[in-house]
Backbone as CSV, one residue per row, in Angstrom:
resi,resn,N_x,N_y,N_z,CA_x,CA_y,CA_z,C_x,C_y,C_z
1,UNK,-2.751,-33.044,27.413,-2.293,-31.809,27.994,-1.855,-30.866,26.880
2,UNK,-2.270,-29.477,27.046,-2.097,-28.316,25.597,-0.682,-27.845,26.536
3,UNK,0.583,-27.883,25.702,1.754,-27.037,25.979,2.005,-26.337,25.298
4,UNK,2.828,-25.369,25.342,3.831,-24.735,24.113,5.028,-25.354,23.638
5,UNK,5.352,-24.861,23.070,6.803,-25.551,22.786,7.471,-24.996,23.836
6,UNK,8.905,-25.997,23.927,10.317,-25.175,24.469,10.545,-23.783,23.962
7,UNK,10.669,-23.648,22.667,11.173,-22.544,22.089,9.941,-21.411,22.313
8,UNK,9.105,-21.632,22.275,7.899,-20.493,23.000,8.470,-19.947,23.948
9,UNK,8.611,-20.596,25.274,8.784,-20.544,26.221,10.197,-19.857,26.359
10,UNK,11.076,-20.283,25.877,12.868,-19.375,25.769,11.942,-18.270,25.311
11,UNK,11.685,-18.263,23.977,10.887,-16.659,22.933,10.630,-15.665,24.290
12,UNK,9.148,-16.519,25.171,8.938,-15.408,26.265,10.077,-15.118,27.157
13,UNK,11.229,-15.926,27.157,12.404,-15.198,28.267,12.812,-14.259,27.675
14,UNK,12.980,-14.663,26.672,14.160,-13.453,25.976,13.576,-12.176,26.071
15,UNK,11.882,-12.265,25.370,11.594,-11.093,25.444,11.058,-10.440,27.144
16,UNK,11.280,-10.892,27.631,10.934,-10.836,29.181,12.051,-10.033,29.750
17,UNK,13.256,-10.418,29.061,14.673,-9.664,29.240,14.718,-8.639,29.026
18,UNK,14.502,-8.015,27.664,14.555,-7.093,27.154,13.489,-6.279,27.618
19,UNK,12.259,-6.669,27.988,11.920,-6.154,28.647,11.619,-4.991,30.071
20,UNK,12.572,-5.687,30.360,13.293,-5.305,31.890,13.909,-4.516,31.290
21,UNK,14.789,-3.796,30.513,16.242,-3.305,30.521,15.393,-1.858,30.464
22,UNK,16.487,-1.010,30.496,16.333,0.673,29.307,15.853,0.399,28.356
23,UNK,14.778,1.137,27.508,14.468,1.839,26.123,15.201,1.892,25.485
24,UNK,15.678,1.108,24.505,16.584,0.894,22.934,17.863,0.136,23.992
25,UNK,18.499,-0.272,24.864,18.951,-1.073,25.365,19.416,-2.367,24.976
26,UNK,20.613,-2.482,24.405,21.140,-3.425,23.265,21.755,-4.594,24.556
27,UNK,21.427,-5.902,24.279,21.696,-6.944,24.771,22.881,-8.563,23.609
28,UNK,24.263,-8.804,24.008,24.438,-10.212,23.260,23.424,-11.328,23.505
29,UNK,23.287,-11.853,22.283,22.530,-13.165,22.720,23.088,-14.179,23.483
30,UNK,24.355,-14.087,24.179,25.382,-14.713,25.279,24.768,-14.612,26.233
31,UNK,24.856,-12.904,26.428,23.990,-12.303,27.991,22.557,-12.984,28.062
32,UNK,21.799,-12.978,27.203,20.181,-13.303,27.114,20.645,-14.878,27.493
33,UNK,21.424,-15.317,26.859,21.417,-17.188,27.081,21.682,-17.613,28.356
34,UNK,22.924,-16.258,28.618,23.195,-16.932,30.212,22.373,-16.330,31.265
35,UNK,21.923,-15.505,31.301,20.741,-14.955,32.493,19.832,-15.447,32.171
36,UNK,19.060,-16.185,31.555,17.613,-16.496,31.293,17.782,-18.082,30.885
37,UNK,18.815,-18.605,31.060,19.168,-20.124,31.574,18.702,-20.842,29.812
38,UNK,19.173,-20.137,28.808,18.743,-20.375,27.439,19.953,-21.539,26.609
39,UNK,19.910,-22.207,26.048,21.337,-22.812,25.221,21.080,-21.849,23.807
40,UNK,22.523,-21.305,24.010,22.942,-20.160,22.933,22.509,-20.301,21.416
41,UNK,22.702,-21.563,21.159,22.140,-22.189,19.495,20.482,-21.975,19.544
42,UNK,19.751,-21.965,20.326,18.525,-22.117,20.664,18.144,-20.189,20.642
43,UNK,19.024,-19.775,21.457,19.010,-17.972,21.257,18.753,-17.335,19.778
44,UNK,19.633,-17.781,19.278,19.753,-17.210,18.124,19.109,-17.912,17.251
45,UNK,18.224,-18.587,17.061,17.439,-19.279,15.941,16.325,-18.277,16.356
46,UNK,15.668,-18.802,17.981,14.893,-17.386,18.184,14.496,-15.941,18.160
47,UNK,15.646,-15.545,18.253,15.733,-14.016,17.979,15.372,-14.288,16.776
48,UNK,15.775,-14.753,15.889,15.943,-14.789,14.323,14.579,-14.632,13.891
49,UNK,13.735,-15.905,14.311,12.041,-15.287,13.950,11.453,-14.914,15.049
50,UNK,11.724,-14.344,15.566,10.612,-12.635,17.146,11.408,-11.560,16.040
51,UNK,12.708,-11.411,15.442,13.093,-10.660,14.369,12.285,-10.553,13.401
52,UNK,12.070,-11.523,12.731,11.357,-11.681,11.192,9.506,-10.814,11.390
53,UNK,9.325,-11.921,13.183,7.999,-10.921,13.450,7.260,-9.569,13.910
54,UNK,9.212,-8.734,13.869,8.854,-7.373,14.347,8.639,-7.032,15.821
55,UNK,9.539,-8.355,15.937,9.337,-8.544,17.956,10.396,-7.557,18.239
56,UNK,11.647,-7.701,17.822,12.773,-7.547,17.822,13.778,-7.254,17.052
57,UNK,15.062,-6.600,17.298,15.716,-5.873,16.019,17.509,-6.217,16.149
58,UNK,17.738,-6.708,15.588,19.306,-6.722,15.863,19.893,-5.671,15.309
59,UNK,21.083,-5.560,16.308,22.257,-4.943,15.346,23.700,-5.603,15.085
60,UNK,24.086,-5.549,14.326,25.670,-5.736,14.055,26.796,-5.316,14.709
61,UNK,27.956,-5.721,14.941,29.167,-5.116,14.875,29.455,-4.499,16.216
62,UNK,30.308,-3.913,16.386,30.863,-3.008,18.019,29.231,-2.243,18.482
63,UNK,28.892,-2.843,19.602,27.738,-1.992,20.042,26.419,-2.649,19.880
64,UNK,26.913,-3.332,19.304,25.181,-4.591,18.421,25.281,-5.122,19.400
65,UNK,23.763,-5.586,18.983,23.595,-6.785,20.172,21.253,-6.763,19.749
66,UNK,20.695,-7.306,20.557,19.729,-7.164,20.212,18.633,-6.415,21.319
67,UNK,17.290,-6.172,20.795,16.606,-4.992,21.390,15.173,-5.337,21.102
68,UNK,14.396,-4.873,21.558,12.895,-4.638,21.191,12.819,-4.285,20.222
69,UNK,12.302,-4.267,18.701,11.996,-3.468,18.130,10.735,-2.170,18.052
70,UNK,10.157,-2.616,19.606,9.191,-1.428,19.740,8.688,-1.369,21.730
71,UNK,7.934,-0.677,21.849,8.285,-0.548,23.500,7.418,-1.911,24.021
72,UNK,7.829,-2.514,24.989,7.223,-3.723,25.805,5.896,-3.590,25.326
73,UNK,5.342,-2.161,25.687,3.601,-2.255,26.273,3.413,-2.499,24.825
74,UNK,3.741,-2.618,24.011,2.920,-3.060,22.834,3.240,-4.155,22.095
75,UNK,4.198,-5.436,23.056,4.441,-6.198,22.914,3.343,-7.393,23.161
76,UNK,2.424,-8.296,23.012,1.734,-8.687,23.798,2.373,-10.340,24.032
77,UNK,2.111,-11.323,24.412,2.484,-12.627,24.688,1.807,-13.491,23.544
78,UNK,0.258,-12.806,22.801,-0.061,-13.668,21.935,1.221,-13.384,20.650
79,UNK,1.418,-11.953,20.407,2.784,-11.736,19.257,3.667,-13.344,19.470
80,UNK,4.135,-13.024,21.072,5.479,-14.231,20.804,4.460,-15.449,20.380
81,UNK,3.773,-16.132,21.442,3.278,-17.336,21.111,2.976,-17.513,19.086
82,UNK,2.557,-16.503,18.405,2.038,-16.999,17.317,3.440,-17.010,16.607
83,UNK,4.532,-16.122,16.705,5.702,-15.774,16.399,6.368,-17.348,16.327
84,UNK,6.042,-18.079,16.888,6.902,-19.225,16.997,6.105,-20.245,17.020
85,UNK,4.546,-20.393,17.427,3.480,-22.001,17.244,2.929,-21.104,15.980
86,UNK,2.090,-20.551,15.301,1.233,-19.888,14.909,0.384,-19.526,15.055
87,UNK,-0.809,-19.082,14.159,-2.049,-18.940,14.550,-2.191,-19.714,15.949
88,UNK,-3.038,-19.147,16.932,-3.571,-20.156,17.799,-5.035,-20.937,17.682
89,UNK,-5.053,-21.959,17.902,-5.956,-22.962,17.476,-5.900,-24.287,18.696
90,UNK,-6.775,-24.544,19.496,-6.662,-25.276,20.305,-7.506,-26.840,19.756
91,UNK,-7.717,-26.843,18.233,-8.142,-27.868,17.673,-7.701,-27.586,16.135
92,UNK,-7.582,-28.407,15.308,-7.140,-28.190,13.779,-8.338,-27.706,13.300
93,UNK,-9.746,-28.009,13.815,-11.022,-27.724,13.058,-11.583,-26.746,13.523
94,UNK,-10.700,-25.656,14.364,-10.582,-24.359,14.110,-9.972,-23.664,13.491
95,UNK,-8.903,-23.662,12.703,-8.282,-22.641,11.988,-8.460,-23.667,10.938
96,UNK,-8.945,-24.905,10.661,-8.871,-25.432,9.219,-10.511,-26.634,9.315
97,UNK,-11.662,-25.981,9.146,-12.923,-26.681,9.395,-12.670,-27.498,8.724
98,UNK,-12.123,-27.750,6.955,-12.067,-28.942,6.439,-11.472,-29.725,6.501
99,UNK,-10.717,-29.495,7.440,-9.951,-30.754,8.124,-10.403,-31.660,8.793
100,UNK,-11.456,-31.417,9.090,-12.787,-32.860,9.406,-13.959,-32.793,8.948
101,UNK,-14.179,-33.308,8.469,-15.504,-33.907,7.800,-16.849,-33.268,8.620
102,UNK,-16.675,-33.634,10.277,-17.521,-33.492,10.818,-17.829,-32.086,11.385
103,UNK,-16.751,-30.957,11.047,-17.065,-29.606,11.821,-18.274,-29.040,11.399
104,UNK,-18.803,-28.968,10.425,-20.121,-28.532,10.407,-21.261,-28.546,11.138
105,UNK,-21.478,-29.691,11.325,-22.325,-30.331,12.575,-21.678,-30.737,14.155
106,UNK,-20.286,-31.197,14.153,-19.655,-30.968,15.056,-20.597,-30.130,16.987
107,UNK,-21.055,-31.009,17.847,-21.640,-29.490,18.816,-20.147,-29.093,19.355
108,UNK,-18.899,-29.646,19.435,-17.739,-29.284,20.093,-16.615,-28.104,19.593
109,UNK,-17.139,-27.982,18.098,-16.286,-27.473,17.702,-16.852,-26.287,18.056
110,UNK,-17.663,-25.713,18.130,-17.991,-24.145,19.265,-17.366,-24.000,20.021
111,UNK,-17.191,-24.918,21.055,-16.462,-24.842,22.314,-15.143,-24.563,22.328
112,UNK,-14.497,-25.208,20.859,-12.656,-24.990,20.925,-12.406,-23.763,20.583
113,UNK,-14.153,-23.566,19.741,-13.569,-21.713,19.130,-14.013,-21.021,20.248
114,UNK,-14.563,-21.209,21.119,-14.810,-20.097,21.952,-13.907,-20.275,23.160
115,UNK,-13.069,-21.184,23.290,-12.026,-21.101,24.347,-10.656,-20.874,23.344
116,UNK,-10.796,-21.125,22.366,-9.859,-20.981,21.516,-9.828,-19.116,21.311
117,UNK,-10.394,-18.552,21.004,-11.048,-16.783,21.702,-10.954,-16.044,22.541
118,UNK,-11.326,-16.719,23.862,-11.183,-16.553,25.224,-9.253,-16.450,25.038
119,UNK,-8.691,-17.963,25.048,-6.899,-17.642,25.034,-6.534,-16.666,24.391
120,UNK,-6.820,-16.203,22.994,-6.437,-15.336,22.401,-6.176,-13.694,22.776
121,UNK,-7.324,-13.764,23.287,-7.791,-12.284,23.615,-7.304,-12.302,25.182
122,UNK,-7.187,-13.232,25.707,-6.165,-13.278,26.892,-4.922,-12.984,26.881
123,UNK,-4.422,-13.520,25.999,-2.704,-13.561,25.943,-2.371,-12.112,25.003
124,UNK,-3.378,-11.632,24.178,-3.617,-10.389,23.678,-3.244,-9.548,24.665
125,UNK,-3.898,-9.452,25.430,-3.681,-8.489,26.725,-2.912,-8.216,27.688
126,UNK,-2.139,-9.568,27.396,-0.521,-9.654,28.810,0.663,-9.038,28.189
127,UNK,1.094,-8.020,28.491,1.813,-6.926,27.488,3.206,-7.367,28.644
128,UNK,4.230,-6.945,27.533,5.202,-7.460,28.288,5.953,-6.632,29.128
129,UNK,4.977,-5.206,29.086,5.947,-4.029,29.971,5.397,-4.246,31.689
130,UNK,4.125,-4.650,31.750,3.651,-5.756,32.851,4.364,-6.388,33.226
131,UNK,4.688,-7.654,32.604,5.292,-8.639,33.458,6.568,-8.515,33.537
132,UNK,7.288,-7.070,32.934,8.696,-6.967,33.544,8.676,-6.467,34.660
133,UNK,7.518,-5.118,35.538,6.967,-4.627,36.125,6.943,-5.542,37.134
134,UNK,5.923,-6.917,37.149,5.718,-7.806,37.717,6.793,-8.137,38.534
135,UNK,7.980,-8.514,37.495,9.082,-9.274,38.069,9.819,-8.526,38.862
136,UNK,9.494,-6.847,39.066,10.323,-6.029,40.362,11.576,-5.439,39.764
137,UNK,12.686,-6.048,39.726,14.121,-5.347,39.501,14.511,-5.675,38.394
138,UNK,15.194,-5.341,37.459,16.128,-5.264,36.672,16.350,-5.736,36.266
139,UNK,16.929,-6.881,35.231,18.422,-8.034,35.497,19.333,-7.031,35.742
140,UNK,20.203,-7.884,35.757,21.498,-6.911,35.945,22.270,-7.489,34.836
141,UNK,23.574,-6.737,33.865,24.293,-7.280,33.080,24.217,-5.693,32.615
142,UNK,24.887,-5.744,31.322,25.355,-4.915,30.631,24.664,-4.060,29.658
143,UNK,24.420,-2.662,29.355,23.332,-2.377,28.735,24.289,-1.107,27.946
144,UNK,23.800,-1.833,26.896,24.382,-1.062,25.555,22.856,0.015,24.683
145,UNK,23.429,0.853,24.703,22.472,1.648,23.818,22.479,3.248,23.464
């Protein structure tokens, strides 16, 4: 069975949150942990790299808290997923052929790259101003900005 990680999966809440809110709309990573059913140590490692990948932007001090660093719709779901698994690769002898002997001749390894393609350019396309859309209302909590 192909999963993501846990931490994928928090990554897409959080940004699913922020999503929802106002435009520049500053959130604690408390609020994000406790509405989106997250453990707080787990919050903040995340933010930390969707941060590093330009997902997201903190601020400091009275008024900080964290934000999109750019609007949903140009957020996509492959950003988070690679943001936290990497590259996507639904076999190693796609993103690394010499990692088996046999990809050259391989007839399967077509198949992982072309579903391996297909996901990509799928999850490319699921923008996250959609699926806040999707989800109807709001959260509710506190919105700093």
């Amino acid at each position: 069975m192909f999963n993501i990680s846990r931490h994928t999966d928090y990554a897409a809440r959080i940004v699913l949150h922020l999503a929802g809110l106002d435009l520049n709309s500053r959130v604690t990573a408390k609020e994000v942990a406790q509405r989106r059913l997250i453990p707080p140590a787990f919050v903040r490692r995340i933010v930390s790299r969707l941060s590093a990948a330009g997902i997201l932007k903190t601020v400091r001090g009275t008024g900080g808290g964290i934000a999109l660093a750019r609007p949903a719709a140009e957020i996509s779901l492959r950003e988070v997923v690679e943001a936290l698994e990497g590259p996507l690769s639904l076999n190693c002898c796609v993103g690394e052929p010499d990692s088996c002997p046999l990809s050259e001749t391989c007839p399967v390894r077509g198949s992982w790259e072309g579903a391996t393609r297909h996901l990509s350019t799928y999850l490319g396309e699921v923008r996250f101003s959609a699926l806040a859309a999707a989800g109807g209302k709001k959260p509710a909590g506190k919105r700093k900005g």
